[in-house]
C-alpha positions in Angstrom: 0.0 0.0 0.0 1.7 3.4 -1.0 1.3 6.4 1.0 -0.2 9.6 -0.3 3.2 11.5 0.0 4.7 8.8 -2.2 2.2 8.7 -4.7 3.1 9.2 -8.5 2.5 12.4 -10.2 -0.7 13.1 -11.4 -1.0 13.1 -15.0 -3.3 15.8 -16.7 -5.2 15.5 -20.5 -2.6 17.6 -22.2 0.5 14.8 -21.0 2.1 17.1 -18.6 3.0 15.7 -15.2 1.6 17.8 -12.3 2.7 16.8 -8.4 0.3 14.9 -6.3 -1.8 16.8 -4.1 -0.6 18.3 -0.5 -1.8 16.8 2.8 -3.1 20.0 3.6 -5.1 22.7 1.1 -5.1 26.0 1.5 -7.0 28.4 -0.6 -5.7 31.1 -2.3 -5.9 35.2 -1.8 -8.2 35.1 -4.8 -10.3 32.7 -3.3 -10.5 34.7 0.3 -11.8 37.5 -2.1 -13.9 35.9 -4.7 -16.1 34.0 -2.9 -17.4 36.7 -0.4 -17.6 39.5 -3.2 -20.0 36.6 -5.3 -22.0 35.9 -2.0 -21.9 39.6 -1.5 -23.3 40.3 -5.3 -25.8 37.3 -5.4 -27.0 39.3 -2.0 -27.1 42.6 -3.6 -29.0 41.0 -6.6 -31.5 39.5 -5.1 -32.5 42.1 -2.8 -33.0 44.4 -6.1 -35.1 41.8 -7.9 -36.8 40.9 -4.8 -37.5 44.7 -4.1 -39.0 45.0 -7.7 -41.0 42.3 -7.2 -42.8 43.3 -4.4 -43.6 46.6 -5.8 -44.7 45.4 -8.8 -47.4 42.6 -6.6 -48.6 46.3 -4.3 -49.3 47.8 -7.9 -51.1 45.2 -8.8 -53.1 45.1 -5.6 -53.5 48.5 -5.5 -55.2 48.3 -9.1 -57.5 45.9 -8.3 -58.6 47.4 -5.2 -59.6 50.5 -7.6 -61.9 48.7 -9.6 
């Protein structure tokens, strides 16, 4: 039985050999940034659609209270 820190390279679709994968995983800088500012925008997004929506239903109720 081989241990992960022995293991081959792992080789990728294009041939090229890339090293086998750390105990640990850290994620990047980019990571500590993307994923907050995409939670942040999905947040920001839905809020505004959400917003319009619910005027848009009190318009609606509001015209049909009128008639």
């Amino acid at each position: 039985m081989s241990d992960a820190r022995t293991a081959a390279p792992v080789t990728t679709t294009a041939g090229a050999s890339a090293p086998a994968e750390p105990d640990t995983w850290l994620p990047t800088p980019a990571h500590v940034i993307y994923i907050p500012a995409m939670l942040l925008l999905g947040l920001v997004v839905g809020y505004t659609l959400g917003a319009r929506a619910v005027r848009a239903e009190q318009e609606r109720a509001r015209q049909r209270l009128r008639e």
